[in-house]
C-alpha positions in Angstrom: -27.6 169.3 149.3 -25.0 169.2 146.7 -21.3 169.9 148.5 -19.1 173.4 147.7 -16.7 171.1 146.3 -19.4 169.4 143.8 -20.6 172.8 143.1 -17.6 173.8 141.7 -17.3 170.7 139.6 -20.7 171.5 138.4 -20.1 174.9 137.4 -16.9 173.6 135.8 -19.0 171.3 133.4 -21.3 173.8 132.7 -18.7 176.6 131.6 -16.9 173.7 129.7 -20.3 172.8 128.2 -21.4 176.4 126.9 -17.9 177.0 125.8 -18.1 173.9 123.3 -21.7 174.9 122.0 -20.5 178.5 121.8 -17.4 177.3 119.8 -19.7 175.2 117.7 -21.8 177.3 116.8 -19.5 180.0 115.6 -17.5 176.8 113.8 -21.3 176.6 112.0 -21.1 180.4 111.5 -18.3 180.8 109.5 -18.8 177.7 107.6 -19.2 178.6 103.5 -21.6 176.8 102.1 -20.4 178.6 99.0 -16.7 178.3 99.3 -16.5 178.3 95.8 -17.8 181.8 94.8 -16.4 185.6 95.8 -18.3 187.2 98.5 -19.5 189.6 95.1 -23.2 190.9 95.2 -24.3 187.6 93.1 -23.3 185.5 95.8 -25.1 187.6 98.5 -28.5 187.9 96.5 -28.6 183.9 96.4 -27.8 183.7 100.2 -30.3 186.5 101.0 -33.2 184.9 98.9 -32.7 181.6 100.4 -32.3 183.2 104.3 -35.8 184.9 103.4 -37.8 182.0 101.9 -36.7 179.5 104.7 -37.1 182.1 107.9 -40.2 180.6 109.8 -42.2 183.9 110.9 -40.7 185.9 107.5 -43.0 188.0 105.3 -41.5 185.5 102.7 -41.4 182.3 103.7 -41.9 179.4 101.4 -43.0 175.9 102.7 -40.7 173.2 101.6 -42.8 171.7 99.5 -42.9 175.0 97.1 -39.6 175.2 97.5 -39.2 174.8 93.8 -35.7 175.7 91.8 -35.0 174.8 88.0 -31.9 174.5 86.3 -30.8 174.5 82.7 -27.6 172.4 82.1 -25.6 173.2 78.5 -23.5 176.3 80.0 -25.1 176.8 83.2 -24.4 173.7 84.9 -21.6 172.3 82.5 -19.9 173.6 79.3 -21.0 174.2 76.2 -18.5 175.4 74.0 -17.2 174.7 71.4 -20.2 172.8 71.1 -22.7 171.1 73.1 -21.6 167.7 74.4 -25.1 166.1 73.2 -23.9 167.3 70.1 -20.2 166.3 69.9 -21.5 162.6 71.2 -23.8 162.6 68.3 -20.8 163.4 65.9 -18.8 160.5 67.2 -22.0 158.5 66.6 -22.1 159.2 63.0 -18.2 158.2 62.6 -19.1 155.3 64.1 -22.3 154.2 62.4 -21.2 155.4 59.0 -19.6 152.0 57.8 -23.5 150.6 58.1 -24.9 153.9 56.1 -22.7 154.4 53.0 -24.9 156.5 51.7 -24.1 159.0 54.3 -21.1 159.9 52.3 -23.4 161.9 49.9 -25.6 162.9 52.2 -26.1 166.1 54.4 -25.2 166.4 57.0 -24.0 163.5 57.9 -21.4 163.9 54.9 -20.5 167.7 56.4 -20.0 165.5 60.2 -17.5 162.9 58.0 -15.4 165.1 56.5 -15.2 167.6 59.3 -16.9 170.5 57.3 -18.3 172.3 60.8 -19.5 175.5 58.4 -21.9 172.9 56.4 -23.3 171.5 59.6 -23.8 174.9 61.2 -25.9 176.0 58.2 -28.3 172.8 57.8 -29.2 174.7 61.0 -31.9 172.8 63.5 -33.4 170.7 60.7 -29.6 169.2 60.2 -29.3 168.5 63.9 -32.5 166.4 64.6 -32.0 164.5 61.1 -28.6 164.0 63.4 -30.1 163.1 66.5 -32.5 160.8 65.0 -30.2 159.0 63.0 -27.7 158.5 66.4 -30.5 158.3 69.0 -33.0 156.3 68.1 -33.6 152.6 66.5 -32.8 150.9 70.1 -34.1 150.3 73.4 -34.0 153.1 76.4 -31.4 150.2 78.0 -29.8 150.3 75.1 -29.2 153.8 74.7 -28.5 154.5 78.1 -25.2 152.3 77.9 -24.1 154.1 74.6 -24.3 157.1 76.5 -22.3 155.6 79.9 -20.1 154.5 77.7 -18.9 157.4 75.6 -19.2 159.8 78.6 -16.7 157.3 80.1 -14.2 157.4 77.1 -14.5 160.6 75.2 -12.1 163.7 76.4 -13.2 167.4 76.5 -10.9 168.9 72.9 -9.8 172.1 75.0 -9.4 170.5 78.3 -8.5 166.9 77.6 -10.8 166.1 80.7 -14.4 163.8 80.8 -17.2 166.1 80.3 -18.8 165.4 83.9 -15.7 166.4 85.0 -16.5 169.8 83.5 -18.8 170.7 85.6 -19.3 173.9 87.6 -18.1 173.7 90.8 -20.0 177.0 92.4 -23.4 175.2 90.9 -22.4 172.0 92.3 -22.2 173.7 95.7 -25.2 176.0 94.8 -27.2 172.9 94.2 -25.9 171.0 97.6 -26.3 174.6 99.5 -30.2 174.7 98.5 -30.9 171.0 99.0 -29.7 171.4 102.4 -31.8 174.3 102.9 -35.6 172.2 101.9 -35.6 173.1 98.4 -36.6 170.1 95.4 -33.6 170.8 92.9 -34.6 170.2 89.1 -32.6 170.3 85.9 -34.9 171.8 82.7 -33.0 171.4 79.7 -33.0 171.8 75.6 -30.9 168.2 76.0 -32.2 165.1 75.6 -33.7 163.3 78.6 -32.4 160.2 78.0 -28.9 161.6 77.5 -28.9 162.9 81.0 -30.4 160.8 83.2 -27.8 158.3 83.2 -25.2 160.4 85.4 -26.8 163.7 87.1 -27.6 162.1 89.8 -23.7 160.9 90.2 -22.6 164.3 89.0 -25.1 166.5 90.6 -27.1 164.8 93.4 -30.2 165.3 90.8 -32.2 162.2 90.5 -33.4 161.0 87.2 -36.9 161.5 88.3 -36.4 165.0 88.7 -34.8 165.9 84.9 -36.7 167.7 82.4 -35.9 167.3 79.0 -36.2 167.0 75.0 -37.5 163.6 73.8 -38.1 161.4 70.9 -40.9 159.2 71.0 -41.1 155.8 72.4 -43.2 152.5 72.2 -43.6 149.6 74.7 -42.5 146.4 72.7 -41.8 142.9 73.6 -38.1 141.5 72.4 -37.7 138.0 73.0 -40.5 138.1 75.6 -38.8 140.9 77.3 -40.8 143.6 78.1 -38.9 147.2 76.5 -39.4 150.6 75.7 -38.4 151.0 71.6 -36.5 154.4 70.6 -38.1 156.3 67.4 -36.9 158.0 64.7 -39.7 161.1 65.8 -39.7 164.4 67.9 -41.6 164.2 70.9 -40.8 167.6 72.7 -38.6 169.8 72.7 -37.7 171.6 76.0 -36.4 174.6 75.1 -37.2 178.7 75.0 -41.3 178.7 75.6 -41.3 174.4 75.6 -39.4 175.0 79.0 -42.4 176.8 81.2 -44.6 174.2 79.4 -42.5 171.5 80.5 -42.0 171.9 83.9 -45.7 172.6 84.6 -46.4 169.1 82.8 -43.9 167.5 84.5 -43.7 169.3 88.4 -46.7 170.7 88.7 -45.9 173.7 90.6 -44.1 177.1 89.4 -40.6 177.3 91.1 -39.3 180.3 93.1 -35.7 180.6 91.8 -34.5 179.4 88.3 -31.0 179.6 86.9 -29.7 179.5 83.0 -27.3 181.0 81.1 -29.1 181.5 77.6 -31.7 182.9 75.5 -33.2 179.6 75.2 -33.5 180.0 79.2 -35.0 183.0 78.8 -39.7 182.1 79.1 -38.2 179.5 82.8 -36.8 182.7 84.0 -39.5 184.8 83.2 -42.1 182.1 84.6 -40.7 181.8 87.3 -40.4 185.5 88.5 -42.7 187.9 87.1 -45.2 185.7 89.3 -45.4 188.2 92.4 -45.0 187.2 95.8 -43.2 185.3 97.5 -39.9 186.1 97.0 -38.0 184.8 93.6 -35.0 184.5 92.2 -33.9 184.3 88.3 -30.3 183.7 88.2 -27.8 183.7 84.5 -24.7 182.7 84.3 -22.6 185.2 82.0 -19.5 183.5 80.5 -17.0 185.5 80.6 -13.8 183.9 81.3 -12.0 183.2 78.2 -8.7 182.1 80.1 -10.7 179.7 82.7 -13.1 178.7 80.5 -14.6 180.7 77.6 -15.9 184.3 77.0 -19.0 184.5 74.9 -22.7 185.7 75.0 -24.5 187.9 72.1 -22.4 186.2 69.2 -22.4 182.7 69.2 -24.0 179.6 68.0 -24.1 178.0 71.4 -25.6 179.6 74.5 -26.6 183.1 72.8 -26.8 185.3 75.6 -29.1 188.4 74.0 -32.5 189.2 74.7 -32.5 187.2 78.1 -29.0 189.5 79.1 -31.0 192.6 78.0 -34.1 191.3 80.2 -31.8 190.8 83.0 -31.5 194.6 83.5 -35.5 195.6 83.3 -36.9 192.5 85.3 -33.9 192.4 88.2 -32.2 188.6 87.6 -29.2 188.2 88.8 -26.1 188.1 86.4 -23.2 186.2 87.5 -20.0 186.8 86.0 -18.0 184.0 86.0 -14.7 186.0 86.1 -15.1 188.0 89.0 -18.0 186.0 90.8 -16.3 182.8 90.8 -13.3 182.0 92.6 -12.7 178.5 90.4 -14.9 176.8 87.8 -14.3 173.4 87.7 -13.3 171.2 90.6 -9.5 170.6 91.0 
């Protein structure tokens, strides 16, 4: 028989044990996974959708392994303005390649990029920028390219910030991202960018890995260089992973339809709509609305980069979510 005076010890330990899991769990309780964002009806929908999907039991529960969500990256993960960064890396790769190409000096647009003539370059439209990209991008190995890339993303600054460009990155996505990772959901970034450009730091940046980035791409060959084995960078489109490419791209490349997808853009416009008008189970379709010109930048039907028109519109009838980075987020970028 266990003594009054070990009885009370017992019953001590046992008050002093479900005190500490009582304290621990309402430690767990308050914890923000979003810390980041105002407790504004954007921030709500997301925690509600993911509470729903992940409840065992729920009308809506989603099995981990559907647990699908896609994200663009130019403006909804990182900035884009004044331009994208692909695009400003590509610029600095023309300044630096022209001493091999003088005939880039008369010709377009790599003579608009060399004498700074941005109204030139913005009307050569999308033909002008892949004559761009193929010109800076390609004629190397995947190796190769991915150090020109680490390298420049180490050295070049942000012009309105003065900051590296991974270090303009969201930090409400960044936490978004970590938030549904830790609740069972795959996270993958589908984006108009180039593949190659990317996978060299998301998964530093964003706890993406490589494997799980959707992109544009030129083609490629397997060659052998001084019997080592490579994969050769060419001068051709191979896809383009943007407006109706995206839905196209992630079935090629996941496999299954996600359950929440988040952009920013018309060009983000046929992920969101796969992704939701779908039916059951639940689904989320998510755009980031830039409106912070003092933060960041205000922009959305009238601008070159990140038009946000037809997809805002759409927003209304189909239900997405609209963030507006003003009043839904507390910060942007990480201290």
């Amino acid at each position: 028989m266990i003594s009054a005076r070990n009885f009370r010890y017992f019953s001590r330990g046992v008050a002093l044990a479900a005190a500490v899991w009582l304290f621990a769990a309402a430690a767990v309780a308050q914890t923000d996974a979003l810390p980041s964002w105002n407790d504004t009806a954007p921030k709500q929908a997301i925690i509600s959708f993911v509470e729903k999907v992940t409840k065992p039991g729920s009308a809506e529960f989603v099995p981990e392994a559907a647990r699908i969500a896609v994200f663009d990256n130019d403006g909804t993960l990182w900035v884009e303005h004044p331009m994208y960064t692909q695009l400003a890396f590509a610029l600095d790769r023309v300044k630096g390649l022209a001493p091999q190409h003088p005939e880039w000096m008369e010709t377009q647009p790599f003579k608009a990029v060399l004498e700074g003539d941005m109204k030139t370059l913005a009307a050569s439209g999308e033909k002008g920028l892949v004559e761009l990209i193929m010109a800076t991008h390609a004629g190397m190995t995947s190796d190769d390219f991915q150090k020109v890339v680490t390298d420049w993303l180490a050295s070049a600054r942000d012009p309105k910030f003065k900051r590296p460009y991974t270090e303009l990155v969201y930090q409400p996505m960044v936490e978004l991202l970590a938030y549904l990772r830790a609740n069972g959901f795959k996270t993958f970034i589908v984006s108009g960018g180039g593949i190659e450009f990317m996978r060299p730091w998301v998964e530093k940046v964003y706890g993406v890995p490589p494997e799980q980035v959707i992109g544009s791409s030129i083609k490629t060959e397997f060659r052998m260089q001084d019997d080592t084995p490579t994969l050769f960078r060419l001068p051709e489109v191979n896809f383009i992973d943007d407006k109706a490419g995206k839905p196209v791209g992630i079935n090629q490349q996941i496999g299954r339809r996600p359950i929440a997808a988040f952009g920013n853009s018309d060009g983000d416009l046929q992920m969101l709509q796969w992704t939701t008008m779908a039916g059951a189970p639940a689904r989320l379709g998510v755009l980031i609305h830039h409106t912070d010109a003092e933060r960041e930048y205000a922009y959305d039907r009238d601008t070159e980069f990140g038009r946000l028109d037809k997809a805002l519109d759409a927003a209304a009838i189909t239900g997405w979510t609209v963030v507006d980075m003003k009043a839904d987020w507390k910060q942007v970028f990480k201290d």
